[in-house]
C-alpha positions, 0 to 999 in steps of 0.5 A: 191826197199825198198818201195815195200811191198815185201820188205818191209814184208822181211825188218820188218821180220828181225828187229823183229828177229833184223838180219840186213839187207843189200838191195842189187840189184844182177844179175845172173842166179836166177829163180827169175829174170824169175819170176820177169819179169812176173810182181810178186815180189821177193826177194832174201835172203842170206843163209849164205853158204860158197863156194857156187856151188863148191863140198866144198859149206857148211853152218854153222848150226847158219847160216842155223837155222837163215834162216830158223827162218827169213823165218818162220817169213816172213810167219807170217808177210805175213799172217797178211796183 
């Protein structure tokens, strides 16, 4: 849901870092579905890995320093409120 403030905190991280976004409803086996069933928002961001729990699972170092810049930045965007 795009008006929950969670995604919201996720969605202007990225347009300050001008990555696009892509909102998504997934499924799967993710811990955040436990989580989120207990009442506490989540999301789930895309690391950019390719061939994902094979042994050939890999990520492009572009890829790996762009998450972790966007994380870096959803931190800041949290603790202003």
């Amino acid at each position: 849901n795009e008006n929950d403030p969670v995604v919201k905190m996720a969605i202007k991280a990225l347009q300050n870092l001008e990555i696009p976004y892509q909102a998504v409803v997934g499924g799967g086996g993710s811990d955040a579905n436990i989580i989120s069933a207990i009442g506490l928002p989540m999301i789930i961001t895309g690391t950019g890995m390719d061939k994902v729990h094979t042994v050939h699972e890999n990520i492009k170092t572009d890829q790996l320093l762009k998450g972790t810049a966007f994380i870096e930045e959803l931190v800041r965007v949290y603790s202003e409120g």
